[in-house]
C-alpha positions as CSV (number, residue, x, y, z in Angstrom):
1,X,0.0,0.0,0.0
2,X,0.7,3.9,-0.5
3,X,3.9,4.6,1.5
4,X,3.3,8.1,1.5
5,X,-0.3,8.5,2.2
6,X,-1.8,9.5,5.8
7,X,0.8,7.8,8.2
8,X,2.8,9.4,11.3
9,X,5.1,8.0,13.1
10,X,4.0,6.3,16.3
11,X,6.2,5.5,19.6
12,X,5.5,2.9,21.7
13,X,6.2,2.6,25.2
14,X,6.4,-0.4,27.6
15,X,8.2,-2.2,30.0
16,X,5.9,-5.2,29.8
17,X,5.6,-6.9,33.0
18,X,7.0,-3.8,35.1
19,X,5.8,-1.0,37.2
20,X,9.3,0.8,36.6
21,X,9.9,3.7,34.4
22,X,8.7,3.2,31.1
23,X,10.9,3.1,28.2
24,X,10.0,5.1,25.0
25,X,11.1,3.2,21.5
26,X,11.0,4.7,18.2
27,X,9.1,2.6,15.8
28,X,11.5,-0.2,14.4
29,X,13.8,-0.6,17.0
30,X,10.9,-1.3,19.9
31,X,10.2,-5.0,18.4
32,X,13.3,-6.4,16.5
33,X,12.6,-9.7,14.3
34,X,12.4,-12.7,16.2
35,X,13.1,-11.1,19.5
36,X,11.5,-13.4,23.1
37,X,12.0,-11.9,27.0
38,X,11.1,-13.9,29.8
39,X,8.7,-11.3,31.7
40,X,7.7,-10.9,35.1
41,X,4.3,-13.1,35.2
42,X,6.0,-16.0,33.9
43,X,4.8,-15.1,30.4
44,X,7.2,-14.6,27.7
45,X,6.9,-11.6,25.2
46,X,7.4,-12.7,21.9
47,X,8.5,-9.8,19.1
48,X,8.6,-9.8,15.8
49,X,9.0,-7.1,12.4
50,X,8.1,-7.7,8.9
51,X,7.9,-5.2,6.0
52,X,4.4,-5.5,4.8
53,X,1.9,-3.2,3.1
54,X,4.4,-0.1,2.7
55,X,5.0,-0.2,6.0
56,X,7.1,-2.0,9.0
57,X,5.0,-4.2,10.8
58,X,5.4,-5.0,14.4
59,X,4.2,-7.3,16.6
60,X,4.5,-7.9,20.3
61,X,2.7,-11.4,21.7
62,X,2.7,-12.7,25.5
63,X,2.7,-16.0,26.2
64,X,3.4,-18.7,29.0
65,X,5.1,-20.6,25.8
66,X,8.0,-18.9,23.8
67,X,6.4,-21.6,20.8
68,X,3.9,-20.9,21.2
69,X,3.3,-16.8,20.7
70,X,5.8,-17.3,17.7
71,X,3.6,-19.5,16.2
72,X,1.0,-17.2,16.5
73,X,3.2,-14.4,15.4
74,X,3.5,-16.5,12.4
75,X,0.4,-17.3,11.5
76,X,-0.7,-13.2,11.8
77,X,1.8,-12.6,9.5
78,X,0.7,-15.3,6.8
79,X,-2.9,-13.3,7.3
80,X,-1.5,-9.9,7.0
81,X,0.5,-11.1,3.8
82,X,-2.8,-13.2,2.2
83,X,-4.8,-9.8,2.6
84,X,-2.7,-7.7,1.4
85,X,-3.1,-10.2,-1.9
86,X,-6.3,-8.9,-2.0
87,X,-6.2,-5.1,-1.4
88,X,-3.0,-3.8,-2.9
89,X,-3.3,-1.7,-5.7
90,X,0.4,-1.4,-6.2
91,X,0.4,-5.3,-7.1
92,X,-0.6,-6.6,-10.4
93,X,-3.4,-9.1,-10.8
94,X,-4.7,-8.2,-7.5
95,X,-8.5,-7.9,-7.1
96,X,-8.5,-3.9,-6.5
97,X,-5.8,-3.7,-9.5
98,X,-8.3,-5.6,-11.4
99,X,-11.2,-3.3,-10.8
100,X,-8.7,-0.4,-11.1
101,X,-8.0,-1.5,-15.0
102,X,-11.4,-2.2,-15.9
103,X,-13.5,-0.6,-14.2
104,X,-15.7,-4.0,-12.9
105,X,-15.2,-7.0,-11.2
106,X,-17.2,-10.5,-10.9
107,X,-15.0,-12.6,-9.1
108,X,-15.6,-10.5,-5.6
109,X,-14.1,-12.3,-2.3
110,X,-15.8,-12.1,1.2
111,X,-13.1,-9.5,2.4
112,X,-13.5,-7.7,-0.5
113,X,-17.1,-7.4,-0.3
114,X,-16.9,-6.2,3.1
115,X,-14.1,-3.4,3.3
116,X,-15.6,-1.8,0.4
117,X,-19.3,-1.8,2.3
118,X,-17.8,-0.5,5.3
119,X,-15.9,2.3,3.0
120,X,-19.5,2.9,1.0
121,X,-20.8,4.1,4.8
122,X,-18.1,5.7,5.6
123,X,-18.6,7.6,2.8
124,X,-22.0,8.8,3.7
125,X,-21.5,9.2,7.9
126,X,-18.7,11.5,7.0
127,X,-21.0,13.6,4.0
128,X,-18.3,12.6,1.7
129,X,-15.0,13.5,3.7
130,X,-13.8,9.9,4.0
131,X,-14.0,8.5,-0.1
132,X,-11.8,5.3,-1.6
133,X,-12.1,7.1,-5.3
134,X,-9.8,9.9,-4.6
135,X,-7.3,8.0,-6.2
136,X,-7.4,10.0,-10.0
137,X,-6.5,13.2,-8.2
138,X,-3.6,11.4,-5.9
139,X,-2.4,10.1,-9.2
140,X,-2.7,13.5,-10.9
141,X,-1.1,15.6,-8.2
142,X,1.6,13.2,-8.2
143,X,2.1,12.8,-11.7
144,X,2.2,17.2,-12.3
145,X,5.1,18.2,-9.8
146,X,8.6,19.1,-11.8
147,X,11.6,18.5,-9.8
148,X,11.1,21.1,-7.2
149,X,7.9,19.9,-6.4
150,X,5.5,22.1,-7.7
151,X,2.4,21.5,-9.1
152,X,2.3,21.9,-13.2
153,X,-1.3,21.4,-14.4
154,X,-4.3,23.0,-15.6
155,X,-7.5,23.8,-13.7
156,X,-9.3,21.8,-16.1
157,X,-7.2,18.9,-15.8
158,X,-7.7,19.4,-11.8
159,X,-11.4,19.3,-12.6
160,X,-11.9,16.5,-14.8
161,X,-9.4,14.4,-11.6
162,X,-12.0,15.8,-9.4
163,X,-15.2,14.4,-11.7
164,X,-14.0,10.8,-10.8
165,X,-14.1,11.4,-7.4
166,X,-17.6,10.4,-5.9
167,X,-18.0,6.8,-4.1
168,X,-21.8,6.9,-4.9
169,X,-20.0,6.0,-8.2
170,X,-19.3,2.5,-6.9
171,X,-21.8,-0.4,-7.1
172,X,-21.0,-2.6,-4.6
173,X,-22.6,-6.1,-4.4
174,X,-21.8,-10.1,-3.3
175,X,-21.1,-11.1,-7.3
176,X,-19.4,-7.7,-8.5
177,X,-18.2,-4.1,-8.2
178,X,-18.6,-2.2,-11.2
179,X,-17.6,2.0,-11.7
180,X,-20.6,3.9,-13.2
181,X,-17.7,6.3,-15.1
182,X,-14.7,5.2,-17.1
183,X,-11.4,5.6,-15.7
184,X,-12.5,5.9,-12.1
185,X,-10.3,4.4,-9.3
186,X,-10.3,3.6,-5.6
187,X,-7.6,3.3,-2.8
188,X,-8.2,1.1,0.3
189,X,-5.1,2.5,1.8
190,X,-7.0,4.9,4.6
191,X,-9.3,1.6,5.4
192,X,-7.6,-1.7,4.5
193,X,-5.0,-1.4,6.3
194,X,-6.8,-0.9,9.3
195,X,-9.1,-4.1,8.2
196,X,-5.9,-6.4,7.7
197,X,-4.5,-5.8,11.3
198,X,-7.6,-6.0,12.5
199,X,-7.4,-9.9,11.4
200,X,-4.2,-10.3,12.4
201,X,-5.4,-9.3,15.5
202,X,-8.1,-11.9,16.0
203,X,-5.7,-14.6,14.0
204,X,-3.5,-13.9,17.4
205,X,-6.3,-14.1,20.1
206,X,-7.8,-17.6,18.1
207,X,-4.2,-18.9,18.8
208,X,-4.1,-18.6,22.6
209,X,-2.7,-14.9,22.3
210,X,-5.4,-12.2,23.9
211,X,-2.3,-10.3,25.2
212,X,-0.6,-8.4,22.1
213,X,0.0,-5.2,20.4
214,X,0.6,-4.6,16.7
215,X,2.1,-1.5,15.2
216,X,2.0,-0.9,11.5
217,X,2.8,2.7,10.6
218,X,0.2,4.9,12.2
219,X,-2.2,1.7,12.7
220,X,-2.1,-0.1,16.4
221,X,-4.2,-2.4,17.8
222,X,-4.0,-3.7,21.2
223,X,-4.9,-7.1,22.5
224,X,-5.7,-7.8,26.2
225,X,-3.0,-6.4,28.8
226,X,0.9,-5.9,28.6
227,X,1.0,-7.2,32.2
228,X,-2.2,-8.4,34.7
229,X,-4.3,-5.2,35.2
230,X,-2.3,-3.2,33.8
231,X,-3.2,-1.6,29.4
232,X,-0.5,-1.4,26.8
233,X,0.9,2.3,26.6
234,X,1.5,3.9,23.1
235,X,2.9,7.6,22.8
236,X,2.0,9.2,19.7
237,X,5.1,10.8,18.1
238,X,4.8,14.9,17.7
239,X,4.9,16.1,14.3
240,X,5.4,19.5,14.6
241,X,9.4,19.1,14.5
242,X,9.7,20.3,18.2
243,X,10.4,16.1,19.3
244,X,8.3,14.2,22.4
245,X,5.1,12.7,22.0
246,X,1.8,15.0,21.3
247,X,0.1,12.3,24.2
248,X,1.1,9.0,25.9
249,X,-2.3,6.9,26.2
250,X,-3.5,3.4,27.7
251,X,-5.3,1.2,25.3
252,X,-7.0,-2.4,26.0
253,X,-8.4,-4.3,23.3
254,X,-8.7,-1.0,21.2
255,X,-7.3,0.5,18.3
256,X,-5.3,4.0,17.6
257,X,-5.1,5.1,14.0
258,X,-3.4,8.8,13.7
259,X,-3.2,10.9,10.5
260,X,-1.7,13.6,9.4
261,X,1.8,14.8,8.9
262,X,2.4,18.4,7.2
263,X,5.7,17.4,5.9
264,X,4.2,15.0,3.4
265,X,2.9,17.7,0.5
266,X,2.7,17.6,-3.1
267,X,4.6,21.2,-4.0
268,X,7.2,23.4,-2.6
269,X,4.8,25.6,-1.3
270,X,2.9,23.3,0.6
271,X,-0.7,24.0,-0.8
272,X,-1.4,20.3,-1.8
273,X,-1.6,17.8,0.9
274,X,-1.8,13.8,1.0
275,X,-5.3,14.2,2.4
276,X,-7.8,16.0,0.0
277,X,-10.7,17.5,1.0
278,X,-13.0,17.2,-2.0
279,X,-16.1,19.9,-0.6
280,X,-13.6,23.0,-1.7
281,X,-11.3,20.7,-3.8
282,X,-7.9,21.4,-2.5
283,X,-6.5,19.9,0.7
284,X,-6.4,21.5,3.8
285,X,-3.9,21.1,7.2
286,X,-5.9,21.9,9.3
287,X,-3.5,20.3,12.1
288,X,-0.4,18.5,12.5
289,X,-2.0,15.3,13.3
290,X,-5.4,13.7,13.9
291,X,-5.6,10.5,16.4
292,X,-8.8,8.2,16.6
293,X,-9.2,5.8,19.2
294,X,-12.1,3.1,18.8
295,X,-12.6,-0.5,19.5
296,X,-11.2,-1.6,15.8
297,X,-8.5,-0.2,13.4
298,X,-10.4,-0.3,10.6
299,X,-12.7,1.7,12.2
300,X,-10.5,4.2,14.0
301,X,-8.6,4.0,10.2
302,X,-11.4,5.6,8.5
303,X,-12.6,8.0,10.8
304,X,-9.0,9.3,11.3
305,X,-9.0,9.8,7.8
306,X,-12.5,11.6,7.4
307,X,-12.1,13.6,10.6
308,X,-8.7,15.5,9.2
309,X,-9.9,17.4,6.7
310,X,-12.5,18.9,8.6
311,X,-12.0,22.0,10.5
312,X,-11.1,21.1,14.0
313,X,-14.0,22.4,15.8
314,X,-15.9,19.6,12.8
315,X,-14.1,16.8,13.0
316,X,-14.5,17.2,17.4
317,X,-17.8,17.2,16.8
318,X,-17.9,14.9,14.6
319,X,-16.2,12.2,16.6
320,X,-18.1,13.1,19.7
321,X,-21.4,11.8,17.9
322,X,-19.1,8.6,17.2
323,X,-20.2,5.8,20.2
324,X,-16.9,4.9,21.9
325,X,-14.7,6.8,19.7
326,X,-12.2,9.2,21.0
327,X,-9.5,11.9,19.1
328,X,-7.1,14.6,20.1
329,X,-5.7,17.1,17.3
330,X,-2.3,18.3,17.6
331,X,-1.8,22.3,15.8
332,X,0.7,23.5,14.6
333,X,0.2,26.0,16.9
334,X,1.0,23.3,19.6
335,X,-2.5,23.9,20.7
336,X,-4.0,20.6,21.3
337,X,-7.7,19.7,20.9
338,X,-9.2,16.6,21.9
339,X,-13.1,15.1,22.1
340,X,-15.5,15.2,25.0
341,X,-13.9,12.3,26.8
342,X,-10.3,11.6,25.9
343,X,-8.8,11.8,29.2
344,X,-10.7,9.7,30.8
345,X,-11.1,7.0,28.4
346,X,-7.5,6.8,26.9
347,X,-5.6,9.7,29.2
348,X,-2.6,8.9,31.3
């Protein structure tokens, strides 16, 4: 998937099995490949990192067997990898390539079916904010920048991008998906990812592992506890340049999904982000970075992605009307806003 699109960095804390100090890791270097640690409830922590979907992919799994939580670890991999078969537009011959090229497709699998459902109602909670068919515009932004990075194109080439764009486009059913204009597109990358750890997830927890935590880019989902009683702990990285986290929160058997990111842009002047917002058809920044906690990745994946290019004061609201779903913006300012209950549901 798109390694440019919608990710920040993510920390994660923990000194699993402890009450010391915590420990802050940078991404990568908390959960080397094949790494196991004998912890303080007799459990071992099992830790793994593969390169899948554009992205390092982490996993953490506690076990009273070191076989165990490998095989585990394993086995969510071999998920991860067999989705990914399905959504990757990058990949030839893949389903979404498939429907990409020709605009239909008949042969549609259960996983399929489902992510692009769920993105169809994304579509219409967020009145359009959060749409898999932004892809043509992506692809034209990306295809117009000269070597300095700004944008060379017309307005009318701008507008006929933006006359793909509309998921009420789609047709979505069991036996096909079909595009109602030619040379219409989607991306799955601000929702499929979230999906595909999502069933890593529950590969993990149908193997004897409830306690785990699974990083992939600016996706984490958390399984059970780090230690008895006691939540994972995951800082989210600040963006702003100024280093430290924007927040340090608890998660159990929840999910954090955090866009954003002004330094990804499509031109020297920075007027072109990797999010669009399609109602005044240019992309905004409205802050650094945009965090959704809720009880799946998928989930927080796709509201995280809908909710930043609202104006702050929108997307708060927004998320507020969410049940069980949480955010905090970070400015640029370094102001932070957050919803109605963030600290109490996910604050340290």
């Amino acid at each position: 998937m798109e390694n440019a699109v919608r990710r920040s960095f993510v920390k994660s804390f923990g000194d699993i099995g402890s009450k010391a100090a915590l420990i802050a890791h940078p991404l990568g270097a908390a959960m080397k490949l094949a790494d196991t640690l004998r912890i303080g409830d007799r459990r071992h922590k099992y830790t793994a990192t593969r390169f899948l979907m554009g992205t390092e992919v982490s996993i953490a799994a506690l076990h009273l067997s070191k076989d165990a939580a490998q095989h585990a670890v394993e086995l969510a991999f071999l998920e991860i990898e067999r989705l990914s078969a399905i959504f990757d537009r990058h990949r030839p011959g893949t389903p979404v390539s498939q429907l990409n090229e020709t605009g239909k497709l008949s042969d549609v699998s259960p996983e399929l079916y489902e992510v692009m459902g769920k993105a169809q109602a994304y579509y219409h909670l967020s009145n359009g904010t959060f749409d898999v068919t932004v892809l043509p515009v992506l692809e034209m932004l990306q295809k117009n920048r000269d070597l300095e990075g700004r944008l060379k194109l017309s307005q009318s080439d701008f507008d006929d991008a933006l006359g793909l764009v509309g998921a009420n486009s789609v047709n979505v059913c069991k036996n096909g998906i079909s595009f109602s204009k030619s040379s219409m597109a989607v991306t799955l990358d601000g929702i499929g990812r979230g999906y595909i750890v999502d069933k890593a997830s529950d590969v993990l927890a149908a193997n004897g592992v409830e306690n785990h935590l699974i990083i992939a880019g600016g996706d984490i989902r958390a399984g059970g506890e780090r230690s008895p009683g006691q939540p994972w702990i995951v800082a989210i990285e600040d963006l702003s340049g100024k280093g430290g986290s924007t927040a340090v929160i608890r998660l159990k058997n929840a999910a954090v999904s955090t866009s954003g990111g002004c330094e990804f842009y499509f031109d020297s002047e920075r007027a072109h982000y990797h999010v669009p917002n399609f109602r005044n058809a240019i992309s905004s920044c409205q802050g650094v970075s945009l965090s959704v906690v809720a009880p799946t990745v998928m989930e927080a994946d796709a509201l995280s992605t809908a909710a930043f290019v609202m104006n702050p004061k929108e997307a708060i609201s927004f998320i507020n009307s969410q049940k069980h779903k949480e955010c905090l913006i970070s400015r640029s300012s370094g102001a932070k806003l957050h919803s109605c209950n963030w600290e109490a549901k996910v604050g340290i």
